[in-house]
N, C-alpha and C positions, 0 to 999 in steps of 0.2 A: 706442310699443309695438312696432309693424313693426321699426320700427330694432334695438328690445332682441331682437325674435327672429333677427335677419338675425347679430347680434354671436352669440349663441347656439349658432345653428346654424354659426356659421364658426369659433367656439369648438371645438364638438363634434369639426367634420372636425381642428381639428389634433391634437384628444386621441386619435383614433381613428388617423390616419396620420400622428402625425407620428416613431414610432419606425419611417416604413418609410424609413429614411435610412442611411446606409455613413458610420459612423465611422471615424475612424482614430488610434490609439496610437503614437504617438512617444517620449512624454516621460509621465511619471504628470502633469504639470499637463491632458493632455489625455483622461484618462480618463473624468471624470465627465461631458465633451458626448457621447463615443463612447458611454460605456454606454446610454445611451440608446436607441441603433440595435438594428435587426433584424439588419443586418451588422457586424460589428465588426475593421478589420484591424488585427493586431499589427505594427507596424511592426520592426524590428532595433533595439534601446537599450539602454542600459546603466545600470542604477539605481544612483543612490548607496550608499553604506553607509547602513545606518541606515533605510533605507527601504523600503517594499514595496509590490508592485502588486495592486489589488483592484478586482475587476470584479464588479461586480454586474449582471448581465446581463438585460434583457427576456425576458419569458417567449418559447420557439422561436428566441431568436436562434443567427444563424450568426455564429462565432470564429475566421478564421483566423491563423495565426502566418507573418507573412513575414518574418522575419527571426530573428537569433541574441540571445536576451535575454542578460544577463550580469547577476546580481545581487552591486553590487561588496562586498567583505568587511568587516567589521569587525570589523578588527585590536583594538577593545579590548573583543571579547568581553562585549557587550551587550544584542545584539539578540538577543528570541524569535523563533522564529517563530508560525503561518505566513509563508513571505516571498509567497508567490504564493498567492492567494486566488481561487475562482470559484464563484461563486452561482448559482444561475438556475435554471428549470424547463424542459426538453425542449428542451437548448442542444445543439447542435453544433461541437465544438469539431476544429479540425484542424489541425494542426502543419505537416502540408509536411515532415515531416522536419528540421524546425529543431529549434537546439541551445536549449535551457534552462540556462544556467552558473550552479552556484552557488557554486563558487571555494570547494572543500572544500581543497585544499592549504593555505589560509592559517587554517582551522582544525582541521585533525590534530593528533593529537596522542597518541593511542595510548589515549586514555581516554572519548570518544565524548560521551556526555550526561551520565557523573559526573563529572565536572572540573568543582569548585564555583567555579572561579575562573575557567575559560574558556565562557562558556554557547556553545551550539551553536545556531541555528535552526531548530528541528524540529516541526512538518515542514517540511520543504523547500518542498511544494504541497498546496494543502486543497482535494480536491474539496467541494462544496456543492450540486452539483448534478445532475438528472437528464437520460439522452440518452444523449451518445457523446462522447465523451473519443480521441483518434488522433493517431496517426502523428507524437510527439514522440518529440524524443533528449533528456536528462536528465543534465549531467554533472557529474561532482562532486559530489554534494550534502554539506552540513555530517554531517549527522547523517540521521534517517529521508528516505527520499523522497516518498512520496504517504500523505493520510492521505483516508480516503472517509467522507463524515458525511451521504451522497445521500438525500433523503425517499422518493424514484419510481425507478424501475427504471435503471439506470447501466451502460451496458458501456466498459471502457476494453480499448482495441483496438492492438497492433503501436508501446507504448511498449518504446524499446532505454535503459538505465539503466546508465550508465558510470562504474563506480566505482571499475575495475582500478588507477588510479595508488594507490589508498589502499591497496593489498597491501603495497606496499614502507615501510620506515622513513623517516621524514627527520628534524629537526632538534629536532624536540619530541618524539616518541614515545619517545624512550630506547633504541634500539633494535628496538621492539618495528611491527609491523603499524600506519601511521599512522593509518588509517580504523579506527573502529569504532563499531556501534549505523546501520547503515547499511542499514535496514530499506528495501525495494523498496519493500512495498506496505502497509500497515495499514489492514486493515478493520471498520469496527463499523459495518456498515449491513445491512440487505436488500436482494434485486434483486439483485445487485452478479453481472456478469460483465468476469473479465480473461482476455484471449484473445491467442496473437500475438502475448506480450512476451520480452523478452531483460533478464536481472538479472545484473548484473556486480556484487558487491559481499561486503561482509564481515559479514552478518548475516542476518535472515530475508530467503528472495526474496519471499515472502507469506506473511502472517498476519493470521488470521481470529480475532480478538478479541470476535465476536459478531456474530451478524447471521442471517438466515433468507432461505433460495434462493439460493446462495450458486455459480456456477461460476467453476473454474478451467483454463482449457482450451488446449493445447498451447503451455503457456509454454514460457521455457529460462531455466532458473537455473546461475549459476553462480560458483562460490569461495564463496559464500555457508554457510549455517544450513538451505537447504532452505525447502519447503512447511510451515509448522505453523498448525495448527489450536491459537489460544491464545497466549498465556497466559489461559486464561480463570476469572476471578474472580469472586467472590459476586455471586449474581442474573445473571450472564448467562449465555446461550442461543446457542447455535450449534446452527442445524439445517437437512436439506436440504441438502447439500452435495456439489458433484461435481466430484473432480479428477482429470481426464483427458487422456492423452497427453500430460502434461510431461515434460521430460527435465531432469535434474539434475547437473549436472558437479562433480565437483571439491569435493562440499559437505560439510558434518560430518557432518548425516544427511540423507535425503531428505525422506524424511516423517515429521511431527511432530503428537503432539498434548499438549499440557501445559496440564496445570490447575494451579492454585498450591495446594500445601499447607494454605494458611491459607484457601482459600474455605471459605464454610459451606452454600454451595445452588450451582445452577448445571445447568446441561444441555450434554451433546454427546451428539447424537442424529442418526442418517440422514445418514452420510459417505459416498459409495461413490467409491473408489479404481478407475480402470482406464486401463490402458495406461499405466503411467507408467513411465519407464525412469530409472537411475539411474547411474552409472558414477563408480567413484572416490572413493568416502562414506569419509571421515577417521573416521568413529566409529560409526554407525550406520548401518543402511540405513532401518529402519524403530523407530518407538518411540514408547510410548505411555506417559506418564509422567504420575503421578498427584501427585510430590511437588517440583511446579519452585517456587522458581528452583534448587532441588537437581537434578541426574540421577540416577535412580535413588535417591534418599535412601530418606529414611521418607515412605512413600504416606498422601494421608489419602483417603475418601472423601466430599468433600463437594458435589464435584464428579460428576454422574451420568453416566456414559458409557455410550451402548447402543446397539443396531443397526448396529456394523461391518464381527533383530527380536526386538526390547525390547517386554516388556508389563510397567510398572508397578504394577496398583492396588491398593487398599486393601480391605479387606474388606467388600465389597457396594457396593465404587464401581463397576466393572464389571456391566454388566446384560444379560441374556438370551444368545442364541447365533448367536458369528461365525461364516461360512463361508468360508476361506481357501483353498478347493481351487485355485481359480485364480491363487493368487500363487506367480510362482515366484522365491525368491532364490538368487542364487551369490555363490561367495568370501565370504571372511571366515570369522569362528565363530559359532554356533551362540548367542544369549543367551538371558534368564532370560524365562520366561513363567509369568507370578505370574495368571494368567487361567484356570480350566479349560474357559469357554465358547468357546474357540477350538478350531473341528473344521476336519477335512481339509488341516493345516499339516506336513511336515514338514522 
């Protein structure tokens, strides 16, 4: 009996300490003794085609990245993604400034995620987890870049997202922009703060698809679709939201919020906009559109928008009264404001 408690107790201490141990990633054959640890180091490797890396991480672990991943392509256009998977509760995750490659060159193609014959990997990276997410470089991705699915509070912090070679043509695109659908950020969570990032690419720099307490704070977007709030579709909720001091370069519009046409319920409610600068918007500066995936089509109201340059909506999709005294726009013209509760704008 002595004996059975002596087994027990020495039982216990290794269930109790034994994730206080420093894994280390090389190879995906060594991921599942690493996850285990409180410390986790990403070694520099390069993953097959076909394959992806998935950590499921001990609750409070720390993740560093010491080297340059490279997720190699597949050329016969088969693989979904997520390619890069991370789970875990109150993880610590930091990059060092290492590169993430996802070897988007060898899937451009000028048609992004509707190329029924070339699938794309998308997302690129799934967050799944709560904490701090930092200091990665991101390059190339196939198609989207991060998508955030976090249960507990999440800040991703001073990620730089390189997606500039996909501006130019090459050998599939037909002529046309080979990167597209090259979404930074997609968010459908709560908690969620992105702070201190840089987005190089050809579609949204962030979008917020649902989710409640929601900050976006001194990013830099740019060549991109801008900031939107949306596509948001039947049943969900966007509320609580605060994007401040990003600046926007070079983008179609800055700021976006698009509900779909065809929703039948839905909320965007408690946005507040401040200090965001803008320079160089290809189409809009600002725009709030009731009838996507059209611009400016036919608005429907099924989507409620209240408490907040194109204003879209539909006849009682817009709610109560905005105060714009503090926005000032220049350059360009003047667009349609289908809104009467917008005061102090002109």
């Amino acid at each position: 009996m002595f004996e059975f408690l002596i087994v027990s107790i020495l039982a216990l201490a290794v269930s109790v300490l034994g994730n206080q141990c420093v894994g280390n990633i090389n190879s995906l054959a060594s991921v599942a003794d690493a996850q285990r640890c409180s410390t986790i180091n990403i070694q520099g490797f390069t993953i097959p085609a076909k394959h992806k890396l998935v950590i499921n991480a001990v609750s409070g672990a720390t993740i560093n990245l010491r080297g340059n991943i490279i997720f190699t392509a597949d050329t016969s256009f088969q693989t979904e993604g997520p390619l890069f998977t991370i789970t875990g509760d109150n993880i610590v995750f930091t990059g060092n400034d290492f590169t993430i490659d996802g070897q988007g060159p060898k899937y451009w193609d000028g048609m992004g995620i509707y190329h029924q014959k070339r699938q794309k990997p998308t997302p690129m990276i799934q967050l799944s987890l709560s904490g701090i997410f930092q200091h990665v470089k991101v390059l190339n991705s196939p198609a989207h870049v991060f998508s955030m699915g976090n249960k507990a509070s999440l800040v991703v912090s001073n990620i730089y997202i390189d997606n500039s070679a996909g501006n130019a043509a090459n050998s599939m695109s037909d002529g046309k922009r080979a990167a597209r659908n090259t979404d930074g950020f997609n968010v459908s969570a709560n908690n969620v703060t992105i702070q201190y990032t840089t987005v190089v690419n050809q579609d949204d720099c962030i979008a917020i698809k649902k989710g409640i307490n929601i900050n976006l704070l001194r990013n830099k977007c740019i060549d991109g679709h801008g900031i939107s709030i949306g596509s948001v579709s039947t049943g969900k909720t966007v509320s609580n939201v605060r994007i401040a001091g990003n600046t926007i370069v070079n983008s179609a519009q800055a700021l976006r919020i698009k509900t779909l046409a065809t929703a039948t319920s839905g909320l965007v409610n408690g946005v507040t906009y401040m200090g965001n600068h803008a320079t160089g918007c290809r189409e809009y500066g600002i725009i709030i559109d009731q009838s996507y995936p059209a611009t400016l089509g036919t608005p429907d109201n099924g989507v409620k928008i209240q408490s907040m340059v194109e204003v879209n909506c539909a006849a009682g999709g817009c709610l109560g009264h905005w105060d714009w005294a503090g926005l000032k726009v220049s350059g360009g013209r003047k667009g349609a404001k289908m809104f009467s509760g917008i005061n102090n704008f002109t």
